[in-house]
C-alpha positions, 0 to 999 in steps of 0.5 A: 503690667499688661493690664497697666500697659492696656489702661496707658493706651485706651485712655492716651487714645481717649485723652488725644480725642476728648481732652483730658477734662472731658474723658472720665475713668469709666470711660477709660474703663470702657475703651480698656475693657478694665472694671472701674474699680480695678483702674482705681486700684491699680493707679488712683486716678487720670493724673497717675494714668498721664504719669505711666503714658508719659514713662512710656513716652519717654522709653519709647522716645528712647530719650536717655541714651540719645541724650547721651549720645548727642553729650559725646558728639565732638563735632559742634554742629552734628551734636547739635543736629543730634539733639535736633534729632532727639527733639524731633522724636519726642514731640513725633512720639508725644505731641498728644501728650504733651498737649493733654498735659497742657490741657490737665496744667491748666484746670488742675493745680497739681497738674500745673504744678507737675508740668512746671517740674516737667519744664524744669527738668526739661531746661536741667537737661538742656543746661547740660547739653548746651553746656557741652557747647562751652567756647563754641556758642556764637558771639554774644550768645550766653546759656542763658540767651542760648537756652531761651531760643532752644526752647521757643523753637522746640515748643509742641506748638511750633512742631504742631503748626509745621507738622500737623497743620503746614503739612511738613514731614517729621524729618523735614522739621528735624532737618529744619530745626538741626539748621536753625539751632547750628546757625542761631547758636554757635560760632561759624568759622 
C-alpha cells in the first residue's frame, strides 16, 4: 500500500510539472525511487497510476460525506453555499489533477473515454443535489438550464483564472461561486 501511496505522489508531482504525455514510467520510478518493473507490476501502466491519484483525490476532498451533508441542508441558500463548499475543495485539492486528465483526454482514446465518464458521473452527482432544489429553482430556471450554468461556473478553467492567475483566495472563490449559484438558480422571496 505504502509503495502504491509513494508511486501516486512522485508521479502527481511529475505529471503537474512535465504533463502527462511527457512523463514516462522510469521517470516515475526514478522520483519513487521504485524499480520500473515493480511499478509495472504493482499498476500496469500511467493510466492506472492517474486512477489511484484521483481515488486519492477524492478521499482527501472527502467529496462523499460533503455531498451528503449538502443533500440534508433544509435551507435553499446555505445548501447551495455547501455544495459551493465542496466544488471549492475539489478543485483546491485537484486542480492539477483535473488538468493532466485533461491533457491524458486528449492523446489517448481510452483517457478520453475514461474522462467523458468522469464527467458524466460528474453531472449524475449534481442531478441529485439540484434535484434536492425542486420547487425552489428561479422562474424559468429548469434542471436542465440549472445543471448548464453549474457546470460552466465550476470548471477547472474558471478556478484556475481566478485562483492561480487573478490572485484570489480559495475562499474568496468559494464565497463567490456560493453567491452566484443562490442568485443565478434559485428563487428570491
Amino acid at each position: 500500500m505504502q509503495t502504491r501511496q509513494e508511486v501516486a505522489a512522485a508521479a502527481r508531482t511529475l505529471f503537474a510539472e512535465h504533463g502527462y504525455v511527457a512523463t514516462t514510467i522510469a521517470a516515475i520510478a526514478a522520483a519513487a525511487d521504485i524499480p520500473a518493473p515493480t511499478i509495472y507490476s504493482a499498476f500496469g501502466g500511467k493510466k492506472q497510476i492517474l486512477d489511484e491519484i484521483i481515488v486519492g483525490w477524492i478521499a482527501e476532498a472527502d467529496t462523499w460525506r460533503l455531498h451528503e451533508a449538502a443533500l440534508v441542508e433544509p435551507d435553499p441558500p446555505a445548501r447551495m453555499r455547501a455544495i459551493a463548499h465542496f466544488n471549492r475543495l475539489q478543485l483546491e485539492l485537484g486542480l492539477d489533477i483535473l488538468l493532466v486528465y485533461q491533457e491524458a483526454a486528449r492523446v489517448d482514446p481510452a483517457m478520453a473515454v475514461g474522462w467523458r465518464e468522469t464527467l458524466a458521473g460528474r453531472e449524475r452527482m449534481l442531478g441529485i443535489l439540484l434535484a434536492s432544489f425542486a420547487g425552489e429553482l428561479a422562474p424559468g430556471i429548469d434542471m436542465t438550464e440549472a445543471t448548464d450554468r453549474f457546470v460552466a461556473v465550476t470548471t477547472p478553467e474558471i478556478y484556475r483564472t481566478l485562483v492561480a492567475q487573478r490572485g484570489w483566495s480559495p475562499q474568496k472563490f468559494e464565497e463567490w461561486l456560493g453567491d452566484l449559484l443562490v442568485h443565478q438558480l434559485l428563487e428570491h422571496r
